[in-house]
C-alpha positions in Angstrom: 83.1 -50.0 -80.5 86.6 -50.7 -81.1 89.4 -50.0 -79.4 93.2 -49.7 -81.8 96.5 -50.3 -81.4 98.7 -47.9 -83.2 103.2 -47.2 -83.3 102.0 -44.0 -84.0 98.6 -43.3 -82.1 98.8 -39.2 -83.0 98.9 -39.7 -86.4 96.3 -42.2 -85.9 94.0 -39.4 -84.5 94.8 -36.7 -86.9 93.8 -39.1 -89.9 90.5 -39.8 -88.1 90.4 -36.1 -87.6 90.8 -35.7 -91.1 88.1 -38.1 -91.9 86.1 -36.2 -90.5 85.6 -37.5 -86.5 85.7 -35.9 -83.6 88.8 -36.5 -80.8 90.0 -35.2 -78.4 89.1 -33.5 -74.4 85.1 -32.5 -74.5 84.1 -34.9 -77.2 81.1 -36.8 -75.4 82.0 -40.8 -75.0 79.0 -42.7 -74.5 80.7 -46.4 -75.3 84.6 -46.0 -74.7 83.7 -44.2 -71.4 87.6 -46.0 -70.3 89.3 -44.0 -73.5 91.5 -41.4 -72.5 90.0 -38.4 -73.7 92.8 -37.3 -75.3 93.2 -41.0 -77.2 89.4 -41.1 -78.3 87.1 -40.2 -81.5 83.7 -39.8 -82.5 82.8 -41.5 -85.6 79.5 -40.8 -87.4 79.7 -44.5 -87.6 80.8 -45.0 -84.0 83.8 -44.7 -81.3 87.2 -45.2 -81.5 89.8 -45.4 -79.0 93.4 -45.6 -80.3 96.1 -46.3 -78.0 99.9 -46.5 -78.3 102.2 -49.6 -78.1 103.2 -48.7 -74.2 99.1 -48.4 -73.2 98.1 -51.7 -74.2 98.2 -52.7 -70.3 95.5 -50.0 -70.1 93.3 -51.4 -72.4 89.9 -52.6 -71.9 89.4 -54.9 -74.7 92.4 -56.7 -75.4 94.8 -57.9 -72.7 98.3 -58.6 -73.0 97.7 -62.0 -72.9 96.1 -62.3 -76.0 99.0 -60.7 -77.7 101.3 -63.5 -76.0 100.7 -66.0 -78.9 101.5 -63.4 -81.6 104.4 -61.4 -79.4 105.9 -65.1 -78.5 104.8 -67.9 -80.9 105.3 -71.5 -79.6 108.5 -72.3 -81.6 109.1 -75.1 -84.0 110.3 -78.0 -82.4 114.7 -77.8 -82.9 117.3 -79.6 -81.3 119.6 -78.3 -78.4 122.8 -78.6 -78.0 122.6 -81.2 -75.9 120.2 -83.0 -77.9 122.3 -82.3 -81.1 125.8 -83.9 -79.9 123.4 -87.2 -78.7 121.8 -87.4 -82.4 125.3 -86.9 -83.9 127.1 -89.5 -82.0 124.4 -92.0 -82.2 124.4 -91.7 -86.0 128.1 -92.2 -85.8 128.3 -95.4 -83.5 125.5 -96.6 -85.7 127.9 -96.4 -88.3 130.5 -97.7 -87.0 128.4 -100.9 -85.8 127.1 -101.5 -89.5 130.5 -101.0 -90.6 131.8 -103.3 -88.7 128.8 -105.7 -89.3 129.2 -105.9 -93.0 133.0 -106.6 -92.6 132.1 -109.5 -90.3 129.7 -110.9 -92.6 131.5 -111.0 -95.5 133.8 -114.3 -96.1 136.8 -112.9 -96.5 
């Protein structure tokens, strides 16, 4: 049985309520026995437990750490600062050397 992550868990509830389930204190939980009461629903189908944004620590299915890759993707490889003023002043030497080369190699 699944558990959800929801911005806006109550509204989350009350359109599962609407659908027909069954949440809330004194609804029996005989999979999601780690729901909150007050965050769980009986399905015909099944259980659902729907927690907020700030009770994903509390959940029993998904840790924070498998958010970490979607929270914090690895980022694209970019240059520094650092590493920026190096590429731009070894592009400029290098241009200075070939300038200097073709002057050199030309008869003049």
């Amino acid at each position: 049985m699944p558990e959800q992550i929801s911005k806006y868990p109550e509204v989350t509830i009350a359109v599962l309520k609407g659908a027909g389930g069954r949440c809330g204190e004194g609804v029996e939980q005989k999979i999601l026995t780690a729901c909150p009461p007050e965050r769980f629903c009986s399905m015909p189908t099944g259980e659902i437990c729907v927690y907020g944004l700030a009770e994903i620590p509390k959940m029993t299915q998904i840790k924070t750490a498998d958010l970490q890759p979607i929270v914090h993707p690895p980022a694209e490889r970019s240059f520094g600062g650092t590493e920026a003023a190096a590429l731009g002043a070894t592009l400029v030497v290098g241009f200075i050397v070939g300038r200097l080369a073709g002057s050199v190699a030309r008869p003049g």
